[in-house]
KELOMAR-592190 format. One record per residue (C-alpha): residue number from 1; residue in one letter; x, y, z. Coordinates in nm, 3 decimals. Example, Ala and Ser with C-alpha at 12.3 -4.5 7.8 and 13.67 -1.06 7.14 Angstrom:
% residues 2
<1,A,<1.230,-0.450,0.780>>
<2,S,<1.367,-0.106,0.714>>
END
This chain:
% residues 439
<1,X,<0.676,9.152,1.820>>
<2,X,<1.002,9.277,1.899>>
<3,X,<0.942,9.355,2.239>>
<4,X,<0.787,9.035,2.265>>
<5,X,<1.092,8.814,2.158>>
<6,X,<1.332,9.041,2.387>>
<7,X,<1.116,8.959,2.673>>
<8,X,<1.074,8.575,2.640>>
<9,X,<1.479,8.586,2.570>>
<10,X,<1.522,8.790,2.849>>
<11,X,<1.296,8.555,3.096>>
<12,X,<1.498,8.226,2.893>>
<13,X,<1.848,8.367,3.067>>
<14,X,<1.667,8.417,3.400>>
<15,X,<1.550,8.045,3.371>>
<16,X,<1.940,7.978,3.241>>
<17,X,<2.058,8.164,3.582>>
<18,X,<1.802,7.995,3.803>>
<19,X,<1.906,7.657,3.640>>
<20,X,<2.260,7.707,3.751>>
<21,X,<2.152,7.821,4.113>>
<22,X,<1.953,7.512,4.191>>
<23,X,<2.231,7.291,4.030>>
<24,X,<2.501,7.429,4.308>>
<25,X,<2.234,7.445,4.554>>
<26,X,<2.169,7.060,4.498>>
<27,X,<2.553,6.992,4.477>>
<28,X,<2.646,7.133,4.766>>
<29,X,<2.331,7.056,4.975>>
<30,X,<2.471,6.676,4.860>>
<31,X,<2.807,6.730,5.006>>
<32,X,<2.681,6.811,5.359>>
<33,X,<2.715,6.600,5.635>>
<34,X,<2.426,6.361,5.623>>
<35,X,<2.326,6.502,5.264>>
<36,X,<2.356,6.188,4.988>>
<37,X,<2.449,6.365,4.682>>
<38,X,<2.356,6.002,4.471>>
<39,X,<1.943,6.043,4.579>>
<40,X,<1.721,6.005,4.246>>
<41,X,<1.620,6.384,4.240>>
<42,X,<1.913,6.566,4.369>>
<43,X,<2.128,6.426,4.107>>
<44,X,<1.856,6.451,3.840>>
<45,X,<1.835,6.835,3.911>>
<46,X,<2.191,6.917,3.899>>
<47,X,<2.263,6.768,3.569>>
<48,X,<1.972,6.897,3.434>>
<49,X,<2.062,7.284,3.600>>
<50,X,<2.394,7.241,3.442>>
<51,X,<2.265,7.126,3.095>>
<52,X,<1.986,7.422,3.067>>
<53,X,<2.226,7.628,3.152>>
<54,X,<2.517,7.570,2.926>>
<55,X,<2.222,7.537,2.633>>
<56,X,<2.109,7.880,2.710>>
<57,X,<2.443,7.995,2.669>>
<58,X,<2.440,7.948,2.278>>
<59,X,<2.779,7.932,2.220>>
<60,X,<2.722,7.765,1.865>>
<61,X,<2.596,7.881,1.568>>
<62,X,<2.354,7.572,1.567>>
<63,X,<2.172,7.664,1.831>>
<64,X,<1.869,7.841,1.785>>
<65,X,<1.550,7.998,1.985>>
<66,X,<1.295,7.782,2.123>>
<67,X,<0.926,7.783,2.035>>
<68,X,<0.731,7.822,2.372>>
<69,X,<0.550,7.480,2.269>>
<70,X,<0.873,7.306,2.276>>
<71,X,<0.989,7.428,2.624>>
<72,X,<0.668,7.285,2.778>>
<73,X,<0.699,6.982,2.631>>
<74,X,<1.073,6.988,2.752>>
<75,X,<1.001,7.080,3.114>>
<76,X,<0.707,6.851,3.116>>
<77,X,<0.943,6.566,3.059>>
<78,X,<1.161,6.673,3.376>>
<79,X,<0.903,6.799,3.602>>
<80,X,<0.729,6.392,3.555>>
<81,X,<1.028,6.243,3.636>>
<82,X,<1.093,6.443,4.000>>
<83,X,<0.719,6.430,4.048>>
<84,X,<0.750,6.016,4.047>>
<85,X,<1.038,6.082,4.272>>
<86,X,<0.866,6.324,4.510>>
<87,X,<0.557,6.064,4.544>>
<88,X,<0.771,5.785,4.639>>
<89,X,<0.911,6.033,4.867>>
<90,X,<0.573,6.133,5.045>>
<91,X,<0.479,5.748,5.032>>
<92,X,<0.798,5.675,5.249>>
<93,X,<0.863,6.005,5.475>>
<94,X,<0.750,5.833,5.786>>
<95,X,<0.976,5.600,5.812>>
<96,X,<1.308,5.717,5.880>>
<97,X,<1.619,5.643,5.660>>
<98,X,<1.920,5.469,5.761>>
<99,X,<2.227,5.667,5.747>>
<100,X,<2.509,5.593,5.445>>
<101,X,<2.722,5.420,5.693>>
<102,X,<2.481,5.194,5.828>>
<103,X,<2.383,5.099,5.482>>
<104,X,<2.726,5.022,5.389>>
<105,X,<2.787,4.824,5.715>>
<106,X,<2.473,4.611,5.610>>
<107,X,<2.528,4.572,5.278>>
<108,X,<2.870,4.404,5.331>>
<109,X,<2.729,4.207,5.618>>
<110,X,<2.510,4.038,5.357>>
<111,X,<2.795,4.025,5.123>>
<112,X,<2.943,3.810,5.385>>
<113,X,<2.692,3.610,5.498>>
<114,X,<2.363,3.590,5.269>>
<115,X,<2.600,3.526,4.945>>
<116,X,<2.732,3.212,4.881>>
<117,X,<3.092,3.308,4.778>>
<118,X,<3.135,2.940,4.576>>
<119,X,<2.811,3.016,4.369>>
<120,X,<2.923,3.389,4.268>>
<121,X,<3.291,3.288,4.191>>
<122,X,<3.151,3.028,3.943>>
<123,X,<2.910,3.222,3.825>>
<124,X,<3.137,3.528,3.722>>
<125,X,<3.393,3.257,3.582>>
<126,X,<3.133,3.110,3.306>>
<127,X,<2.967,3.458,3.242>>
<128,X,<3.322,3.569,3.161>>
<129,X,<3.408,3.232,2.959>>
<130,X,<3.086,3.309,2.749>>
<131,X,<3.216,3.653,2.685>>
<132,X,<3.525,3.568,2.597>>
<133,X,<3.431,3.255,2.344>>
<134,X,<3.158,3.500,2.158>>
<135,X,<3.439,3.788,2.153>>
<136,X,<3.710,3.547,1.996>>
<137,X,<3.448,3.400,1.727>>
<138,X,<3.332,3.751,1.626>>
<139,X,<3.676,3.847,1.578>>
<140,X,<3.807,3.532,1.332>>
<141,X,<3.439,3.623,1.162>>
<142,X,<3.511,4.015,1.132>>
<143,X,<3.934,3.945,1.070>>
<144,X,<4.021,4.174,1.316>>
<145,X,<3.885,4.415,1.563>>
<146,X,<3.828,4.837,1.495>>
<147,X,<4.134,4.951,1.704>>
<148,X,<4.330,4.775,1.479>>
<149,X,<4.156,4.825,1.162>>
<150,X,<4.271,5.104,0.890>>
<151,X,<3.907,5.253,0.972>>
<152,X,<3.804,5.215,1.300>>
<153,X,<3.585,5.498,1.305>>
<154,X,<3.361,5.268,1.033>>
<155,X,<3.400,4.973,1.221>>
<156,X,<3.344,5.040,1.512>>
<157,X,<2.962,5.099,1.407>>
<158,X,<2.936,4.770,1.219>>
<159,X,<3.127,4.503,1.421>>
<160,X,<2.915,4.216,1.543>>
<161,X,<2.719,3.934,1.473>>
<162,X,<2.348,3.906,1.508>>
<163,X,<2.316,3.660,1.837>>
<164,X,<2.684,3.657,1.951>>
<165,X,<2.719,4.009,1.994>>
<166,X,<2.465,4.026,2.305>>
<167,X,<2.688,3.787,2.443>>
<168,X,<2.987,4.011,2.404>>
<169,X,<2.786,4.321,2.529>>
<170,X,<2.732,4.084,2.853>>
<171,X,<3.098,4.185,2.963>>
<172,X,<2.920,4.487,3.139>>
<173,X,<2.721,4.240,3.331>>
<174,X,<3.081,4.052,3.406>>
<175,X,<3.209,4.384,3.533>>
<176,X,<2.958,4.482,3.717>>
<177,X,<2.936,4.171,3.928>>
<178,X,<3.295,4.100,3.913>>
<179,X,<3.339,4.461,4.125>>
<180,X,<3.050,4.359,4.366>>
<181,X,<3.261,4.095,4.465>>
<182,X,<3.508,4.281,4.527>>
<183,X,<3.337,4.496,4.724>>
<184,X,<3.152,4.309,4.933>>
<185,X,<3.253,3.917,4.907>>
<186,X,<3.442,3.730,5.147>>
<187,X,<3.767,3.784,5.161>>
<188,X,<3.894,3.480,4.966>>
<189,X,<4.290,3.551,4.843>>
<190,X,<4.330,3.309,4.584>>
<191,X,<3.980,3.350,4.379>>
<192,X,<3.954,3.773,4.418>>
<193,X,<4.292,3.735,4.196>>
<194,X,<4.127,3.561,3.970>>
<195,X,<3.845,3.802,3.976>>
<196,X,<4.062,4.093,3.936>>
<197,X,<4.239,3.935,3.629>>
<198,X,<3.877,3.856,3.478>>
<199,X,<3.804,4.253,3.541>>
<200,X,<4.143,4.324,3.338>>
<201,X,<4.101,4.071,3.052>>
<202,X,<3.715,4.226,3.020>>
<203,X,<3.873,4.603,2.984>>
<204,X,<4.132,4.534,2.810>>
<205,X,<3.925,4.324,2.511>>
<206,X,<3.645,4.523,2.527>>
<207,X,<3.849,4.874,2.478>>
<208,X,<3.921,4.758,2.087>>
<209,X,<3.597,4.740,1.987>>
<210,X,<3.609,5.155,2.083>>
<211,X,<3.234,5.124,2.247>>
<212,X,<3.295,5.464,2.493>>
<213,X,<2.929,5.407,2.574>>
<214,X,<2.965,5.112,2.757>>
<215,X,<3.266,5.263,2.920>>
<216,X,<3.092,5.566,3.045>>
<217,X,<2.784,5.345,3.206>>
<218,X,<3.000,5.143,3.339>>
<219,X,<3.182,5.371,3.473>>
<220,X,<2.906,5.537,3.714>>
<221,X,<2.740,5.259,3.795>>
<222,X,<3.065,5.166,3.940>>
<223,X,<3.118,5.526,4.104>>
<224,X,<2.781,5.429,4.258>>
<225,X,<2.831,5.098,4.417>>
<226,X,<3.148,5.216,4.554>>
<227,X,<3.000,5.468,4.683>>
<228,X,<2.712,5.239,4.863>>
<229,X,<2.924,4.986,4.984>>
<230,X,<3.257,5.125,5.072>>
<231,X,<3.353,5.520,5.238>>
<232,X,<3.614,5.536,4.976>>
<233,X,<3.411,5.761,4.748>>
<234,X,<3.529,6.104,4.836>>
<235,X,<3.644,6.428,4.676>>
<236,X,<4.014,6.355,4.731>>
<237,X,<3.958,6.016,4.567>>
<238,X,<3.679,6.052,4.318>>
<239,X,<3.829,6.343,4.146>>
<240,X,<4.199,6.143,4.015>>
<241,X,<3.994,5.899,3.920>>
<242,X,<3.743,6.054,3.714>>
<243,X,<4.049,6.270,3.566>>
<244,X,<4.202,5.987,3.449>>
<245,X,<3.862,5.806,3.298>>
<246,X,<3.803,6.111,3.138>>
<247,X,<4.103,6.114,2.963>>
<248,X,<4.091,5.749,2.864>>
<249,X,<3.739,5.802,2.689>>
<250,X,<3.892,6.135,2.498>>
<251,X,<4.201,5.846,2.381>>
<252,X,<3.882,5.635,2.276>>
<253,X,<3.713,5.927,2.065>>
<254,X,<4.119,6.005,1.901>>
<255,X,<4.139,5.692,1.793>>
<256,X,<3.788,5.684,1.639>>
<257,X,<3.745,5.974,1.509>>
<258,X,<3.892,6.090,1.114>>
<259,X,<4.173,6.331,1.191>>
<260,X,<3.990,6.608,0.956>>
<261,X,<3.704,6.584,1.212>>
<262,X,<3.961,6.623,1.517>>
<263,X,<4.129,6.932,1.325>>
<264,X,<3.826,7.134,1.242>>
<265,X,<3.612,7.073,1.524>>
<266,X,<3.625,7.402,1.652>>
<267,X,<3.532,7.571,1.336>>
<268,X,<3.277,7.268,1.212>>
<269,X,<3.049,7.366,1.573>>
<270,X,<3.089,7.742,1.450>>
<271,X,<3.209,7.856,1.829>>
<272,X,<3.173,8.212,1.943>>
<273,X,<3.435,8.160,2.191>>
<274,X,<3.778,8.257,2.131>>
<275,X,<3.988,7.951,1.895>>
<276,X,<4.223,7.903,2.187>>
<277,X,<3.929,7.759,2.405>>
<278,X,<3.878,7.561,2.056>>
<279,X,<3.978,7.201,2.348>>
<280,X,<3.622,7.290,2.480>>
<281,X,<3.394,7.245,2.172>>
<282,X,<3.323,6.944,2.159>>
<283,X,<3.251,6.829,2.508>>
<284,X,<3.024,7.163,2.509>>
<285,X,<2.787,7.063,2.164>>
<286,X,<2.771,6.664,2.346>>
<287,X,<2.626,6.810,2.642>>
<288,X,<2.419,7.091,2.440>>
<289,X,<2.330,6.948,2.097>>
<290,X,<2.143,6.669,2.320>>
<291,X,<1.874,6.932,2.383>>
<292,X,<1.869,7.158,2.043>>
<293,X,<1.797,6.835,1.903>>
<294,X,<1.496,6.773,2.118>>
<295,X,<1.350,7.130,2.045>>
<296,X,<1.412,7.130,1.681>>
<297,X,<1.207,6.789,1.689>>
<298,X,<0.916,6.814,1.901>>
<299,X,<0.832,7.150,1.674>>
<300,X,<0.857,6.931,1.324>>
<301,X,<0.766,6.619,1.419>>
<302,X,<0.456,6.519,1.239>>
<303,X,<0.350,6.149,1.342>>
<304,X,<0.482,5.878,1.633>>
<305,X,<0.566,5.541,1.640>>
<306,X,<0.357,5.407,1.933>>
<307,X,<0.638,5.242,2.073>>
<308,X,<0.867,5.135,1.852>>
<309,X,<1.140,5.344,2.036>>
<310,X,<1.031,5.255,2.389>>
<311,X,<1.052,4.886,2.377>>
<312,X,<1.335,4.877,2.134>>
<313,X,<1.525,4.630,2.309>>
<314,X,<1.233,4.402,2.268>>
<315,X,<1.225,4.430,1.900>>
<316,X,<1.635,4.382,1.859>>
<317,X,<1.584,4.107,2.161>>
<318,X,<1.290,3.916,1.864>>
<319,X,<1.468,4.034,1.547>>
<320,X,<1.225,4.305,1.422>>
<321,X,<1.348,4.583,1.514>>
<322,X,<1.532,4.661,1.164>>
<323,X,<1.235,4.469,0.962>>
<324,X,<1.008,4.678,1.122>>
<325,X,<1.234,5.029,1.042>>
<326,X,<1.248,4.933,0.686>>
<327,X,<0.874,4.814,0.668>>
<328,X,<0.729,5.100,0.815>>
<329,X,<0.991,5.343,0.702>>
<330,X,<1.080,5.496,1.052>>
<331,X,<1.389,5.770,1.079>>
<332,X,<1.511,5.700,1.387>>
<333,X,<1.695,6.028,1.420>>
<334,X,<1.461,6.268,1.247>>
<335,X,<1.573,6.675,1.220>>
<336,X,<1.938,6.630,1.284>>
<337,X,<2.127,6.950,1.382>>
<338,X,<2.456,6.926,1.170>>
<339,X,<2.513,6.571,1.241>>
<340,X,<2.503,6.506,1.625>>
<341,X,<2.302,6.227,1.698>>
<342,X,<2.188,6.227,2.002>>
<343,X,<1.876,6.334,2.214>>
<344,X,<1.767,6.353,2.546>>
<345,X,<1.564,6.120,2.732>>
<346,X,<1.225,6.186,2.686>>
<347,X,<1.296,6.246,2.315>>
<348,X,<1.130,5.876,2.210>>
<349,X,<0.884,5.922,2.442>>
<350,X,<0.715,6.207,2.227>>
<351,X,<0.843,6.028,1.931>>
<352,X,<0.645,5.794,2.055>>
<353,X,<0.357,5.899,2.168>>
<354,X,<0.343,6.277,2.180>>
<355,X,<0.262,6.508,2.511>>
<356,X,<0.096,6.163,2.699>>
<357,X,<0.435,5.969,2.636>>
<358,X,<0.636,6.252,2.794>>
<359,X,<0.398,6.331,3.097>>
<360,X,<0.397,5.966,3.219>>
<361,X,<0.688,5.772,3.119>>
<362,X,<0.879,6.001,3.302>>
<363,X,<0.677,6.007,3.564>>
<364,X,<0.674,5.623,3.561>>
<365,X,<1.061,5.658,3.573>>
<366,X,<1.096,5.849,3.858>>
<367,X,<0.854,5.613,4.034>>
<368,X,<1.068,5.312,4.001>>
<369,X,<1.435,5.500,4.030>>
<370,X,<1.281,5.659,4.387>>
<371,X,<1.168,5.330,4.484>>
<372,X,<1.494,5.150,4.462>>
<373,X,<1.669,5.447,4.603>>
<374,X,<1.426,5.410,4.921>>
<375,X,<1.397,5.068,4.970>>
<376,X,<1.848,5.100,4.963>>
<377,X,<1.814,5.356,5.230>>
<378,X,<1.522,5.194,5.460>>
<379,X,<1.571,4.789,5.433>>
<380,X,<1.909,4.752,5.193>>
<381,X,<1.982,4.450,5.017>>
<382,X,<2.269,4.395,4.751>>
<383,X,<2.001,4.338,4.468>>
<384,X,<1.801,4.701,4.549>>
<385,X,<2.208,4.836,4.568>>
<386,X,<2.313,4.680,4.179>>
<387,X,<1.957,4.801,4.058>>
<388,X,<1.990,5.133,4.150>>
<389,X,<2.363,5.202,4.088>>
<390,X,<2.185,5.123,3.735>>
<391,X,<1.947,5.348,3.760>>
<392,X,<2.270,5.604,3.865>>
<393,X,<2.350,5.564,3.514>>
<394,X,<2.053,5.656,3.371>>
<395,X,<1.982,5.953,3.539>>
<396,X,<2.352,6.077,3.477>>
<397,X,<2.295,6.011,3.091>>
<398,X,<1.964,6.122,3.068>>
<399,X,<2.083,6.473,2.916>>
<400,X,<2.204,6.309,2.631>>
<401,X,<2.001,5.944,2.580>>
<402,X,<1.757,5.683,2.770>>
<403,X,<1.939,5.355,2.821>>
<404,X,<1.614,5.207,2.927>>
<405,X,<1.518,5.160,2.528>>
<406,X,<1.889,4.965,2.449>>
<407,X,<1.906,4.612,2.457>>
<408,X,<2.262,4.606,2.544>>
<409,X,<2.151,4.803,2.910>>
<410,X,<1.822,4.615,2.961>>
<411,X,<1.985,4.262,2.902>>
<412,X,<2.247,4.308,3.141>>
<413,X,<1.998,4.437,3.430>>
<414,X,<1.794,4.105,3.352>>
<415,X,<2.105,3.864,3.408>>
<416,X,<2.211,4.067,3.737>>
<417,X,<1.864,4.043,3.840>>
<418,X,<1.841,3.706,3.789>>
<419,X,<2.215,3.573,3.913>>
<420,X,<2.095,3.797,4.220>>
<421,X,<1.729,3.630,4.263>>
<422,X,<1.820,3.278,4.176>>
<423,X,<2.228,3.197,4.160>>
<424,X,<2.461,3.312,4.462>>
<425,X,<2.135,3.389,4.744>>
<426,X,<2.276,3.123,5.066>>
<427,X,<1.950,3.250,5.266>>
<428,X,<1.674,3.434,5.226>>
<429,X,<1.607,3.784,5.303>>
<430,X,<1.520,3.896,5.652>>
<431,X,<1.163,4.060,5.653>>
<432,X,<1.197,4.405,5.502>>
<433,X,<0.989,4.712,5.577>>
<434,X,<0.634,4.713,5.448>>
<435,X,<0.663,5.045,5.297>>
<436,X,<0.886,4.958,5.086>>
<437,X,<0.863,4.606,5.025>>
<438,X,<0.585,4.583,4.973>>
<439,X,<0.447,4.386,5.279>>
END
């Protein structure tokens, strides 16, 4: 038995090694000339290289050895989702892609002459109006907001009203098409001011509540559509940027956080690093705890909830979800490893519905993401461009949750899907490419 366990740990650090390899192969093979580091399954692998990797480390005490049963179940989750993306790939090889600069050149062509300019304006102005009428009521309801309450790190979690507070969460739905006109409408002086002050107002009211969630998704999907629509996305550019955003969602987590929990971090995680390094604890158990978490859970877990985790947003979007929690007396986060909350994607898949919920959602996942990505790089449109700068998002975060199951993600795709399909369109589409559209 002995020889046994010193075998699988010493074939766990080769797959550890190997996961690092392919994440620097991917990275770099993205940086090329040519390469597109933001394709579905190229970004996939290198965040998922760099989180095996760092999890095999087991730098924490919490960590522990994984049962063979849960690394199939773990790899059977990633392996579906690069799968769907190397179908879509197969489906599509024969036609050839456009390069990154010929997307970009067409996507602001359409910005500039499929888009009525009028329509978006108005239609950012009375999204923004709506967010800013639901934020103001929920703040005379609550009496103030959590940066400036004498516990912000408890109200943070319980600030909102039932109804209104979609509304609020909508302001990622302002900023998101607030930026696309930026990027890619006319160039109209007076209203782009306006736009830009809208953009401001949104950060600015938005950064009391202390959400860094909705900062962080955001964030990429804004990385992405910059990076789609304009050549400013570089290394020399990206990296001051990111700096900076980085240390604006550390500000959000000091203000939030009790000051014993900011002290003792290091020694809380139980860290086999050296206490000087003690800065690097906590970013290393967000990006690690993620998967511990999933491990420790598919071994106990007992029973599923056929989809009560899946199409949460549906249930908060009717009103049952908490009903429904207390009803059937569902722990959402089941097996916690000293507190951290989170899990990876596929995690309420199998909570869900076991091996069969991981082997095709997934799979189902990659389908779509690859699809959007294609269709962007074969017949682009702005709509394919905002749904899979999304879909950016997800794939970044899937290490350590699944926006697809949140109502405050889902609900925002559906109103830029729908200002895109029905509000701003002056013409339609030219014909696309049957492969991908479907012709």
């Amino acid at each position: 038995m002995p020889q046994s366990g010193l075998s699988f740990g010493v074939f766990m650090t080769v797959v550890a090694i190997l996961a690092l390899g392919a994440a620097l192969v991917l990275f770099a093979t993205g940086l090329r000339k040519g390469g597109d580091f933001f394709s579905p399954a190229r970004l996939f692998g290198t965040v998922w290289g760099v989180a095996i990797f760092l999890t095999e480390l087991k730098l924490s005490g919490f960590q522990h050895t994984w049962t063979f049963y849960s690394w199939i179940i773990f790899a059977m989750g990633i392996l579906a989702f690069l799968l769907g993306s190397f179908i879509v790939y197969v489906i599509v090889m024969r036609h050839p892609l456009l390069s990154l600069n010929e997307v970009r050149a067409r996507l602001q062509d359409q910005g500039k002459t499929r888009i009525n300019e009028r329509s978006f304006f108005r239609v950012i102005v009375i999204l923004f109006a709506a967010y800013v009428g639901a934020f103001a009521t929920e703040t005379v309801i609550e009496g103030t907001v959590p940066l400036f309450s004498p516990r912000p790190d408890l109200l943070r979690t319980s600030f909102g009203v039932f109804g209104l507070h979609l509304i609020v969460n909508a302001v990622m739905g302002v900023l998101l098409l607030a930026v696309e006109y930026l990027l890619v409408a006319p160039r109209v002086g007076k209203r782009k001011m306006i736009v830009g002050l809208i953009i401001l107002v949104c950060l600015g009211s938005y950064f009391t509540l202390l959400q860094r969630y909705t900062f962080v998704v955001i964030g990429l999907i804004v990385l992405a559509m910059a990076y789609f629509t304009t050549r400013r996305v570089r290394p020399l550019t990206v990296v001051p940027v990111v700096g900076m955003f980085v240390t604006g969602m550390f500000w959000i987590n000091f203000i939030r956080s009790a000051r014993y929990i900011r002290e003792y971090i290091y020694y809380t995680s139980r860290m086999k690093f050296s206490r000087e390094l003690w800065i690097l604890a906590e970013p290393y158990m967000y990006v690690t705890m993620n998967l511990e978490n999933f491990a420790r859970g598919v071994d106990r877990l007992d029973h599923f909830t056929y989809g009560y985790l899946t199409f949460d947003w549906i249930l908060a979007l009717a009103g049952l979800k908490h009903w429904m929690e207390e009803y059937f007396g569902i722990v959402r986060l089941p097996y916690l490893i000293s507190g951290y909350n989170t899990f990876t994607f596929h995690w309420l898949y199998y909570y869900d519905f076991g091996p069969i919920g991981v082997a095709i959602l997934p799979l189902l996942t990659g389908l779509v993401v690859a699809w959007w990505y294609y269709r962007l790089r074969i017949a682009p449109d702005l709509l394919t461009m905002m749904l899979y700068c999304c879909s950016v998002a997800v794939i970044v975060l899937s290490f350590i949750m699944n926006p697809l199951s949140r109502l405050d993600f889902v609900s925002n795709i559906l109103i830029i899907w729908f200002v895109h399909r029905f509000l701003i369109n002056r013409a339609r589409p030219a014909p696309q490419s049957p492969a991908i559209a479907g012709r």
